[in-house]
C-alpha positions as semicolon CSV with decimal commas, in nm:
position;residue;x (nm);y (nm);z (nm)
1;X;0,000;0,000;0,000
2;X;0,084;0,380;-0,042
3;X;0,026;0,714;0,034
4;X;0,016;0,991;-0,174
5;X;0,084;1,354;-0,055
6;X;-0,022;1,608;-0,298
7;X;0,199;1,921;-0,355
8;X;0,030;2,170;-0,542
9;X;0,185;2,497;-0,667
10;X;-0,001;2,777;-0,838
11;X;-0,053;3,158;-0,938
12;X;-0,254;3,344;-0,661
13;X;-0,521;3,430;-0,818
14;X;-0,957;3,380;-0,773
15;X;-1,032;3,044;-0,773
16;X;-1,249;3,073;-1,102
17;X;-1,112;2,920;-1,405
18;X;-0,962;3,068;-1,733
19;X;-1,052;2,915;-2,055
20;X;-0,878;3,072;-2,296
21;X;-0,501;3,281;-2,303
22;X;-0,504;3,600;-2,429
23;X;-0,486;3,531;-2,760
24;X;-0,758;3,317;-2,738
25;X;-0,600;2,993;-2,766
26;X;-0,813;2,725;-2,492
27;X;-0,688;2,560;-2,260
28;X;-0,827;2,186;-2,225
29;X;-0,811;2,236;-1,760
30;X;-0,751;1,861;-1,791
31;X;-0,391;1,666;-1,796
32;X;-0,516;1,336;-1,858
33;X;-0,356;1,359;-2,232
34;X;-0,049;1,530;-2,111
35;X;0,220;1,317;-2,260
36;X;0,493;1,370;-1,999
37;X;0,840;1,361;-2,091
38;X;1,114;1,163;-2,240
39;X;1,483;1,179;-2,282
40;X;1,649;1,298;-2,562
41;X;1,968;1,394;-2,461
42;X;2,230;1,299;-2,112
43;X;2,493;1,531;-2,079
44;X;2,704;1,420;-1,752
45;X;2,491;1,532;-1,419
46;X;2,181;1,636;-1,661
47;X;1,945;1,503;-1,847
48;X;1,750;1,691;-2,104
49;X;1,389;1,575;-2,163
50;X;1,155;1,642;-2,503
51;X;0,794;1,627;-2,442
52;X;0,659;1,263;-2,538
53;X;0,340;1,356;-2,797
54;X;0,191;1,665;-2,810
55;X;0,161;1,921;-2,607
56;X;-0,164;1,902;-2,399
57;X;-0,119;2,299;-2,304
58;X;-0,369;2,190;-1,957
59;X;-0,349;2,518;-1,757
60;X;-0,109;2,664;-1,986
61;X;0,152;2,663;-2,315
62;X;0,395;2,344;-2,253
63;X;0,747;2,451;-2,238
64;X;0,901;2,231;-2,498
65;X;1,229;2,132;-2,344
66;X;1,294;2,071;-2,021
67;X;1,657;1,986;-1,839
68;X;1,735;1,813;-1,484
69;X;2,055;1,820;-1,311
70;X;2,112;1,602;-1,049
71;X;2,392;1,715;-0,783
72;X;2,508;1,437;-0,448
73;X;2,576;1,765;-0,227
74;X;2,689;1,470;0,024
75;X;2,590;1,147;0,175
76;X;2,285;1,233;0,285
77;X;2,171;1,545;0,056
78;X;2,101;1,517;-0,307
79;X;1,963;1,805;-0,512
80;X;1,746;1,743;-0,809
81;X;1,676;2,082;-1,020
82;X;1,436;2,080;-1,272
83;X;1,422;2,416;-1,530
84;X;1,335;2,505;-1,854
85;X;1,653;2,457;-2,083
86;X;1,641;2,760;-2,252
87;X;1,630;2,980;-1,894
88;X;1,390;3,162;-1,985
89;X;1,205;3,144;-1,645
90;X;1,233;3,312;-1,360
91;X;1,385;3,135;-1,049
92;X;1,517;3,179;-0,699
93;X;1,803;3,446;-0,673
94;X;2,128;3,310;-0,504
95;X;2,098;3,638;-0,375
96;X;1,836;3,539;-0,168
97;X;1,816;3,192;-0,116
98;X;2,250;3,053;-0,183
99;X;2,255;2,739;-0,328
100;X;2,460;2,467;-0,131
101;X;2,846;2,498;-0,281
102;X;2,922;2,232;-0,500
103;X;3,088;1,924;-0,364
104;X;3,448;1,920;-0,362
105;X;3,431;1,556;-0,318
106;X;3,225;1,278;-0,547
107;X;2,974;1,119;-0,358
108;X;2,793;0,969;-0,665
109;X;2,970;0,601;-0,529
110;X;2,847;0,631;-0,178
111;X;2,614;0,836;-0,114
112;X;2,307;0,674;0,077
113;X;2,062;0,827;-0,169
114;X;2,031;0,700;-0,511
115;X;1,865;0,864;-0,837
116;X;1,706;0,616;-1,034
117;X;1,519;0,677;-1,316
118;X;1,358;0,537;-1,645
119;X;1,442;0,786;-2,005
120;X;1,089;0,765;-2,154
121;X;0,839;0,718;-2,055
122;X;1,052;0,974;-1,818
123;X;1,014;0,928;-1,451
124;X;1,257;0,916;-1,155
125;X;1,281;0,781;-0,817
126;X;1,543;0,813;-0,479
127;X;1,646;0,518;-0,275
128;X;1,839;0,432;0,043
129;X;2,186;0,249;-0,098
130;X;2,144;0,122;0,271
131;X;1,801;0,017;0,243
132;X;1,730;-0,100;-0,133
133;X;1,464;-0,315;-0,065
134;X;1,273;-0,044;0,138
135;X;0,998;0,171;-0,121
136;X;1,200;0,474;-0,245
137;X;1,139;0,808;-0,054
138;X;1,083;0,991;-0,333
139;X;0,890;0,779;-0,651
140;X;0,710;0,936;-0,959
141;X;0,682;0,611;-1,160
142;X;0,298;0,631;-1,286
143;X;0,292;0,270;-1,177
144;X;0,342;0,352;-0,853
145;X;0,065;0,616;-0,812
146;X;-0,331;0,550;-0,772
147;X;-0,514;0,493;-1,075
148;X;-0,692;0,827;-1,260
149;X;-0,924;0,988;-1,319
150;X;-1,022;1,100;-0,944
151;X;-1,353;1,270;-0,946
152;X;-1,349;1,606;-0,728
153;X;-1,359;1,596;-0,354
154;X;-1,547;1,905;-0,383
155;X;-1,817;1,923;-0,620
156;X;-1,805;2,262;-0,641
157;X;-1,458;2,275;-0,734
158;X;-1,340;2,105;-1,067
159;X;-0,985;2,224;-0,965
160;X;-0,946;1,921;-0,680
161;X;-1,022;1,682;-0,893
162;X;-0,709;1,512;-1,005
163;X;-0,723;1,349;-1,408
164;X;-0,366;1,181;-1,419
165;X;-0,003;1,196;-1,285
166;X;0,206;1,316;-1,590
167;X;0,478;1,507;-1,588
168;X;0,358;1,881;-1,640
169;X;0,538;2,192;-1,721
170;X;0,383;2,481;-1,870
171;X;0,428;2,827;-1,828
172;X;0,133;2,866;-1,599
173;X;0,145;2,525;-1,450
174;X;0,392;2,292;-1,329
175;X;0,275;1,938;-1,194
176;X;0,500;1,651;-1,020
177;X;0,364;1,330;-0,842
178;X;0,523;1,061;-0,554
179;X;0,445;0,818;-0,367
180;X;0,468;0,738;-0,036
181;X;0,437;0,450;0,216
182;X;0,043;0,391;0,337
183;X;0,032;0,566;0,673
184;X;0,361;0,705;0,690
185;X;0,418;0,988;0,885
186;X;0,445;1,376;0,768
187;X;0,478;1,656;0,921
188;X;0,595;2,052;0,818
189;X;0,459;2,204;0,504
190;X;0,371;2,519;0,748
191;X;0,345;2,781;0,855
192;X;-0,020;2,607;0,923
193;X;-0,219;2,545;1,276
194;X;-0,296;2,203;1,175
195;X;-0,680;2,066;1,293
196;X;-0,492;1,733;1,299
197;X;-0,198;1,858;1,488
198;X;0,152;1,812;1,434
199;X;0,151;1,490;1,245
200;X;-0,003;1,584;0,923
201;X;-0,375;1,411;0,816
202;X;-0,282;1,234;0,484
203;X;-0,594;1,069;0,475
204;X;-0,523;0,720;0,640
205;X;-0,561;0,604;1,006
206;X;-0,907;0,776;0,974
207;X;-0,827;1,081;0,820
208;X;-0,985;1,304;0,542
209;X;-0,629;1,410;0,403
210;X;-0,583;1,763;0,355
211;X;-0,498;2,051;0,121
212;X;-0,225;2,310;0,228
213;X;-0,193;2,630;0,058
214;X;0,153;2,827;0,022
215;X;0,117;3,181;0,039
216;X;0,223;3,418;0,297
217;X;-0,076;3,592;0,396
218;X;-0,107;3,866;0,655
219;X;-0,416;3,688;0,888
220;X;-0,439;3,603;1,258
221;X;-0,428;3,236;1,313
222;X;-0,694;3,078;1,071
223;X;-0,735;2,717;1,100
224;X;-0,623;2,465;0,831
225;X;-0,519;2,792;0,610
226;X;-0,239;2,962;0,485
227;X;-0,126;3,206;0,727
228;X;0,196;3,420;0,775
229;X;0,476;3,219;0,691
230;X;0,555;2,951;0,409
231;X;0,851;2,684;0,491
232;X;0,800;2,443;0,202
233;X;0,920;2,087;0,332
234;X;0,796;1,830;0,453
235;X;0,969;1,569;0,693
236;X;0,882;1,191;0,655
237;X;0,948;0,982;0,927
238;X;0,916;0,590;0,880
239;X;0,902;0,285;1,072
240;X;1,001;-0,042;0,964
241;X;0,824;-0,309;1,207
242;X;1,012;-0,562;1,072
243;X;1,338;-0,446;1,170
244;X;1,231;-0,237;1,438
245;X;1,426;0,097;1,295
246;X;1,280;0,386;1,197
247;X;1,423;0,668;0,920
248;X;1,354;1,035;0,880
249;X;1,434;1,238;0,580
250;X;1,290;1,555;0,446
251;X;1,236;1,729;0,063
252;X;1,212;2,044;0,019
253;X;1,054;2,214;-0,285
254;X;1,238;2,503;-0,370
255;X;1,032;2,750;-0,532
256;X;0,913;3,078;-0,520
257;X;0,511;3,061;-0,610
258;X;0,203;2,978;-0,435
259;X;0,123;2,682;-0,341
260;X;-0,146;2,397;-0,248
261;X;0,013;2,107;-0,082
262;X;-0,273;1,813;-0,104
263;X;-0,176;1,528;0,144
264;X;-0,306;1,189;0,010
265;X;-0,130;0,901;-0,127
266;X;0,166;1,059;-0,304
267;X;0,300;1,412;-0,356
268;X;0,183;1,634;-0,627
269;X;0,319;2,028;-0,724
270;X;0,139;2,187;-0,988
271;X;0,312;2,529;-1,084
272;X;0,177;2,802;-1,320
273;X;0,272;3,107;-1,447
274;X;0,652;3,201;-1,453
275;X;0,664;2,858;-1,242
276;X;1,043;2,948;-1,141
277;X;1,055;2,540;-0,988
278;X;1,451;2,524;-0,852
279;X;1,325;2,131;-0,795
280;X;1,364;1,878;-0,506
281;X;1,628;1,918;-0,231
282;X;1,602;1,589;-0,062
283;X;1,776;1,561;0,307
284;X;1,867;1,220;0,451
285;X;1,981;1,188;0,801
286;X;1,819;0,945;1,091
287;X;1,687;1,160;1,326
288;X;1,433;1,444;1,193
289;X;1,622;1,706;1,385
290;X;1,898;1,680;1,183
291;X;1,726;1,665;0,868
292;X;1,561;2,059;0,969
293;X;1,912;2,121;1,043
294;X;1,996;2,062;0,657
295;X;1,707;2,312;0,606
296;X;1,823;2,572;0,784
297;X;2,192;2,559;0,618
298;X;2,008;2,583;0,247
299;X;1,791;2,883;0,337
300;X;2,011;3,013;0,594
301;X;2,013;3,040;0,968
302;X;1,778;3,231;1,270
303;X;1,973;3,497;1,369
304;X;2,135;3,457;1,707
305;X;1,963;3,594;2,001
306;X;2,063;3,831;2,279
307;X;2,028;3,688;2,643
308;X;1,788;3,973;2,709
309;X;1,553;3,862;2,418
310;X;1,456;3,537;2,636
311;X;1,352;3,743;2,962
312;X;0,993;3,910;3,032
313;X;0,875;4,141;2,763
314;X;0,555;4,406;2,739
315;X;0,388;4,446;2,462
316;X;0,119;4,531;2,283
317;X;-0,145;4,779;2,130
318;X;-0,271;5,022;2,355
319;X;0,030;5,233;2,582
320;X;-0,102;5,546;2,424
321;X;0,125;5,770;2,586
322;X;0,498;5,748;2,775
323;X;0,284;5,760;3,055
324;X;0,168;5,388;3,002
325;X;0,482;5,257;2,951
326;X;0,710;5,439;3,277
327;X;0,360;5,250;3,444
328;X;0,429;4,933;3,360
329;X;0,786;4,946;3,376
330;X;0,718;5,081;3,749
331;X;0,468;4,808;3,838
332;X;0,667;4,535;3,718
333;X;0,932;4,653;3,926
334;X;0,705;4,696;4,210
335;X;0,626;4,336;4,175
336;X;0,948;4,206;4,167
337;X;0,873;4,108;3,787
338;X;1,251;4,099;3,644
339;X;1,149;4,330;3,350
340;X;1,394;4,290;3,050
341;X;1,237;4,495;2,759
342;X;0,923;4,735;2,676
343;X;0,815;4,759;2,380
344;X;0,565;5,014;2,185
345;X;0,302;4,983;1,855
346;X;0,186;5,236;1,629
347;X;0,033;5,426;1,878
348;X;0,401;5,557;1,924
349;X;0,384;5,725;1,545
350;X;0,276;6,069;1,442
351;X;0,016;5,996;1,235
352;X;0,080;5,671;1,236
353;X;0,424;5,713;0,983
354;X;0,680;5,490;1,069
355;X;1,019;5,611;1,209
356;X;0,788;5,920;1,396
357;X;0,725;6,006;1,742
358;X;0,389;6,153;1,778
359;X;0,497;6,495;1,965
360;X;0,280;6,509;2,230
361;X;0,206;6,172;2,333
362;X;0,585;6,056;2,313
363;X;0,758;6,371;2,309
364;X;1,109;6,330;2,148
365;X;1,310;6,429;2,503
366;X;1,101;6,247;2,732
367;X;1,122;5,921;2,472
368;X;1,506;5,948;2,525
369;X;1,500;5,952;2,915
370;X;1,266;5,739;2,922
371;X;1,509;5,471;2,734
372;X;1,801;5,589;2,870
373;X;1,651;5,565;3,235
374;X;1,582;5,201;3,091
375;X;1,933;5,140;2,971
376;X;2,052;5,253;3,329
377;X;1,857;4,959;3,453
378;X;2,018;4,738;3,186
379;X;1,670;4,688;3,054
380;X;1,577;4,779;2,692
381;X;1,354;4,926;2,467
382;X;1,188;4,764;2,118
383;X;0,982;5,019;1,887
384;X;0,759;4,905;1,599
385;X;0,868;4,893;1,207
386;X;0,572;4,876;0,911
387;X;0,683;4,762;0,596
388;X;0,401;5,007;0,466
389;X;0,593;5,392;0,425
390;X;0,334;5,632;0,438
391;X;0,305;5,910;0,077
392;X;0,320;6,271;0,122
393;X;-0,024;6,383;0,079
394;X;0,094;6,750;-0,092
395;X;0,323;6,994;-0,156
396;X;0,326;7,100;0,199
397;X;0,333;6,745;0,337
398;X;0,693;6,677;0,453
399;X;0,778;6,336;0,545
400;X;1,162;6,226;0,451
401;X;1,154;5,872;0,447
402;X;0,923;5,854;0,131
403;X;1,105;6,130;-0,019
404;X;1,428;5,973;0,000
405;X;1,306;5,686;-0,096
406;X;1,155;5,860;-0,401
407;X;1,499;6,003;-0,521
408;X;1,717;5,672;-0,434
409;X;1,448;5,459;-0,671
410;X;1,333;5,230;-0,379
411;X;0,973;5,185;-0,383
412;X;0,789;4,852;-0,586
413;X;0,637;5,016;-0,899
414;X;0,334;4,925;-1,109
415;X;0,403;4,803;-1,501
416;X;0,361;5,167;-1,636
417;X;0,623;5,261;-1,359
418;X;0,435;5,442;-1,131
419;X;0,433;5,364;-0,804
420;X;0,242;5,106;-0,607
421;X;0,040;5,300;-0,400
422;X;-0,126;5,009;-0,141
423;X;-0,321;5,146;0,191
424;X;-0,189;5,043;0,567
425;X;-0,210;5,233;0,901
426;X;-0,112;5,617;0,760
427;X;-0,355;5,596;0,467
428;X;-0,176;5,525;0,120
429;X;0,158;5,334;0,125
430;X;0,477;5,245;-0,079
431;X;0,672;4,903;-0,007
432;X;1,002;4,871;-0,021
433;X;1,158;4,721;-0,299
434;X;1,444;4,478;-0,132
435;X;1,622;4,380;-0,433
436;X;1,686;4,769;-0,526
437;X;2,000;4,888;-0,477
438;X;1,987;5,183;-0,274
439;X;1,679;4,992;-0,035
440;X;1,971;4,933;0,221
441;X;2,115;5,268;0,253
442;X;1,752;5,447;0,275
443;X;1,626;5,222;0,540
444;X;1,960;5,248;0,740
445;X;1,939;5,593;0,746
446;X;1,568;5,632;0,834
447;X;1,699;5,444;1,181
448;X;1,960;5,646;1,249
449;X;1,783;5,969;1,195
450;X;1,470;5,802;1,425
451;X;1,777;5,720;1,658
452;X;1,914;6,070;1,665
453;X;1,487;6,167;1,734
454;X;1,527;5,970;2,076
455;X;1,399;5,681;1,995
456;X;1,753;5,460;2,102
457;X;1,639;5,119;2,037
458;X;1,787;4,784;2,167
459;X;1,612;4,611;1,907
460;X;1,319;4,666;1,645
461;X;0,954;4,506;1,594
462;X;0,949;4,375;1,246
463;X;0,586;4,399;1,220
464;X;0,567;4,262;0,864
465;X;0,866;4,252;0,614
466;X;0,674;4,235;0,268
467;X;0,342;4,413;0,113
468;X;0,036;4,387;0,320
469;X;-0,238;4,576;0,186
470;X;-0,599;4,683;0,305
471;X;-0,665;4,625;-0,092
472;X;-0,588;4,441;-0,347
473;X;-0,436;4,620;-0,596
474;X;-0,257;4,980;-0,662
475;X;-0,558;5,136;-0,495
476;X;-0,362;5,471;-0,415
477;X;-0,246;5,568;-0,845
478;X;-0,446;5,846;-0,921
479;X;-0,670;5,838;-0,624
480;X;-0,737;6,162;-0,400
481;X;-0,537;6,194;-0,090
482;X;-0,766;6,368;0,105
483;X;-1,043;6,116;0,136
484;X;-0,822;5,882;0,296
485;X;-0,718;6,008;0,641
486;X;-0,481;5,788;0,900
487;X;-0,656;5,493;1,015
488;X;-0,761;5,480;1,397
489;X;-0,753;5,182;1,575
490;X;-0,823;5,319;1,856
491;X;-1,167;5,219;1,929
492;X;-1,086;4,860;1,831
493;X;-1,164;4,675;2,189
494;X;-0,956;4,325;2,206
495;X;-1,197;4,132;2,411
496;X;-0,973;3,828;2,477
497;X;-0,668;3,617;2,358
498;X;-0,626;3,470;2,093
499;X;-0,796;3,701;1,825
500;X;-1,180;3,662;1,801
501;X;-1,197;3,448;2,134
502;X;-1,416;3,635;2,389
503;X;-1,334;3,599;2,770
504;X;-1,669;3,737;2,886
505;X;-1,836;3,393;2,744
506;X;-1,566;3,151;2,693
507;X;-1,390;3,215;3,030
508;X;-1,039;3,265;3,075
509;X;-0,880;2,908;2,887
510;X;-0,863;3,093;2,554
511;X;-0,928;2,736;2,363
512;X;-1,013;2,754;2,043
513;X;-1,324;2,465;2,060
514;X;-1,485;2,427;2,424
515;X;-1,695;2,093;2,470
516;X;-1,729;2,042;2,053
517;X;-1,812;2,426;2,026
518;X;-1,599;2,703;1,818
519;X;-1,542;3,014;2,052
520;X;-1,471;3,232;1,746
521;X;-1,672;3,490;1,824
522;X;-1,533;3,785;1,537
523;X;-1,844;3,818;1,271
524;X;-1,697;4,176;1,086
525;X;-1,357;4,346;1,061
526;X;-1,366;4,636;1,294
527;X;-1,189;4,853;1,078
528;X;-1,345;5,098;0,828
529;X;-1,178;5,265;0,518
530;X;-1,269;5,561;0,316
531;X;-1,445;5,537;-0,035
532;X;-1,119;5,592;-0,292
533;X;-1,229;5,824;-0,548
534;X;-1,032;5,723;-0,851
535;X;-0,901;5,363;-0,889
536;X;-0,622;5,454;-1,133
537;X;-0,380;5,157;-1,271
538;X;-0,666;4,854;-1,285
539;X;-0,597;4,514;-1,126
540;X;-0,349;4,300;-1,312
541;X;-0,515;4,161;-1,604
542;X;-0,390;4,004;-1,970
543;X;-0,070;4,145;-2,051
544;X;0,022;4,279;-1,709
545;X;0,390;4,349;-1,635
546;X;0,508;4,236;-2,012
547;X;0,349;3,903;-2,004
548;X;0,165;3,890;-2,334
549;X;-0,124;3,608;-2,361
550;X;-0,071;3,555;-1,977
551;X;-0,371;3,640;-1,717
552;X;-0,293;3,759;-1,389
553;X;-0,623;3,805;-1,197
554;X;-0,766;3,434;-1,379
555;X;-0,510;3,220;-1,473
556;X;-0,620;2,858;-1,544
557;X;-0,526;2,725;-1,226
558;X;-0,558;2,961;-0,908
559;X;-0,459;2,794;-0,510
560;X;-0,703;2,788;-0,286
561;X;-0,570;3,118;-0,094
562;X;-0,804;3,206;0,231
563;X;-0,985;2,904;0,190
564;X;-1,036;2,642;0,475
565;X;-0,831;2,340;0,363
566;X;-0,997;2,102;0,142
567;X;-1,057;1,773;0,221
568;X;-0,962;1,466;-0,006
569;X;-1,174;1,150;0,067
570;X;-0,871;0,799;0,098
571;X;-0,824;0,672;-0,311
């Protein structure tokens, strides 16, 4: 028996389907004539691969050739990278995400992981060298996947039905399939709050299975959704009963799109548009703590912590004044509460702009000895950073930090190359632009000029580090300034922790289900926006950012963003 986790990578986009490209050539939505892929050419490490009929063009154009290059990084890592040959799609900046060095040593001999694979009909599979007879850990052999078609697990939604396991990759879609041992166990593919906890519900043992999407998403602590964060890999952990040892190793799918991760019987990734699919770092080692210890030397490292950072902290939305915060820093001293770092939100902005001090609630001077008196204490102060920079409203408006950022070129831009105009906290917002090259020096010295202000931080609150909008597109180009004032939060009333659970009914526990019963109690966002006259640049559609024939806002495949997780009845 097997199980098959799904891996399924898309565009973000609404979940309605496109028929047709912009040129009005239709897509057929259905892979069940894809041909997959054969090899035409080996060239040392890679193998180059031809489609094997013609193209099916499911969710998108097929990319004609394809090439894989297979790297042994060790004994226990092996790096499989699958892109188009003629690099003409985007992918992963070393820049961002270094590649692991290439071996100095050949471990094609001995290392414990073993690439297998048959030229055409092309498929591959990994092995243990130390465990051949054991079912590979990583197998997309057709014959080793459930038979197709499988009807739709939601009626309403032709897009989780799943029509055959070919080899896909299109320009808007990308699709990859393995199996996996019946039962086995999974766990990662977060940043989730799993219903089914840590061990992830692939739909055996009782389970339903489960679809997780991949898309950092700016939401407090949905259930069975994508949420903040986006770590895609997965560890599997196996025992053998037989021998009474069990295994771990982990894959991770290096990529930069959306994705939905279905967890049933095998492992699918279906990427569309400017897929940019680096391809399968698998990580072998016995225990699973080492294998997230291979992660974290690909993608890089937490940054160390100070000893401070581990002792009590205050913080959150509501010290209005400098007056709240000498309070609590008295009281906790009072009660013999070892104190190690306060902490402020917006409320500390003017206006709420970041690197301000709103002048008469935190008063520059008073800021300062306030932080200084802190320092004396050896305790520390942490202030609040918004990715969101705040636009001069007119000619009279000063505000530095967008201005410089203006004349260094450091703001994201629409296709026309105006400027992204989103709306946060202040009213309408730039974002940053992190792979400009002047981002670094206009950031650094909107610190040291908020340092020089008073505000001498230990250590800053990185709110959010990408885009986060109140809408959904450049809402801000064109529009009229003056109908969008700051927005308050003030008279937003946090009834209870976590978000949406109400103390007053639930009592103090702060569970999320009580006796069978969900204690989310939030039925409307508490916070209000302005009408925006003028809409300006429209929502990405056909043709956005230079991508003739491609659709933006409805591409043929779209994940399953905001949506609770899908659930896939056991093949």
């Amino acid at each position: 028996m097997f199980s098959l986790l799904l891996g399924v990578l898309y565009t973000l986009a609404p979940t309605e389907q496109a028929r047709f490209q912009g040129s009005g050539t239709p897509y057929s939505l259905n892979v069940t004539d894809c041909p997959g892929r054969q090899q035409f050419k080996l060239r040392g490490v890679a193998i180059d691969l031809a489609l094997a009929g013609p193209a099916c063009n499911a969710f998108g154009l097929d990319v004609s050739d394809l090439t894989i290059e297979v790297t042994y990084q060790s004994q226990s890592t092996l790096h499989v990278k699958i892109y188009d040959t003629a690099n003409q799609q985007f992918t992963i900046p070393e820049s961002v995400i270094e590649r692991p060095a290439a071996p100095t040593t050949s471990y094609t001999g001995n290392s414990d992981l073993m690439f297998n694979y048959d030229a055409a009909p092309f498929a591959f599979w990994i092995t243990r060298r130390s465990d051949p007879d054991a079912m590979p850990l990583f197998d997309t052999r057709t014959s080793s996947l459930p038979p197709t078609p499988i009807a739709p697990f939601n009626a309403s939604d032709p897009s989780t039905a799943f029509d055959g396991f070919p080899l896909v990759f299109e320009d808007q879609y990308l699709q990859i399939a393995s199996a996996l041992p019946y039962g086995t166990n999974i766990y990662g593919l977060g940043e989730v709050i799993a219903s089914s906890g840590f061990r992830r519900d692939i739909g055996t043992d009782g389970g339903v299975g489960t679809i997780q999407t991949h898309w950092a998403r700016d939401v407090a602590d949905p259930i069975d959704q994508n949420m903040y964060g986006t770590h895609p890999i997965y560890v599997e952990h196996r025992y053998n009963a037989t021998t009474g040892k069990a295994s771990a190793s982990g894959v991770l799918l290096l990529r930069y799109l959306p994705a939905d991760t279905p967890k049933l019987q095998g492992i699918i990734n279906r990427v569309p548009y400017d897929w940019g699919y680096t391809g399968l770092l698998l990580l072998l080692w016995p225990p699973d703590a080492e294998v997230i210890a291979q992660y974290g030397s690909v993608i890089g490292y937490p940054m160390w912590q100070p000893a401070w950072g581990f002792g009590f902290h205050l913080c959150r939305w509501g010290y209005h004044n400098i007056s709240y915060d000498r309070e609590n820093v008295a009281q906790m001293r009072a009660a013999g509460i070892p104190l190690e770092v306060q902490w402020n939100d917006i409320d500390l902005y003017h206006a709420y702009r970041d690197f301000t001090t709103d002048p008469v609630s935190f008063p520059g001077d008073e800021l300062r000895a306030f932080i200084q008196e802190l320092a004396a204490n050896n305790q520390h102060y942490i202030p609040i950073v918004d990715v969101g920079v705040a636009t001069t409203v007119n000619s009279t408006d000063v505000y530095d930090p967008f201005t410089r950022g203006v004349e260094e070129d450091v703001w994201i831009k629409n296709p026309d190359g105006s400027l992204y105009l989103g709306q946060v906290w202040p009213g309408y917002t730039v974002f940053p632009d992190w792979f400009s090259e002047n981002i670094l020096s206009v950031w650094t010295e909107a610190l040291r000029n908020w340092t020089e202000l008073g505000v001498e931080f230990s250590g800053i609150w990185l709110d959010m580090n990408e885009p986060s909008s109140f809408c959904s597109h450049s809402c801000g180009t064109g529009a009229n300034y003056s109908a969008l004032a700051p927005l308050s939060v003030a008279g937003t009333v946090v009834t209870g922790y976590p978000e949406c659970y109400n103390e007053t009914i639930w009592g103090p526990s702060g569970n999320m289900t009580i006796n069978g019963t969900s204690t989310y109690s939030c039925t409307t966002s508490s916070i209000t926006t302005a009408v925006i006259e003028k809409r300006g640049v429209e929502e990405r559609g056909v043709g956005a950012g230079g991508e003739q024939g491609v659709n933006l806002n409805t591409p043929p495949y779209a994940i399953h963003n905001g949506s609770f997780t899908r659930r896939i009845s056991q093949f």
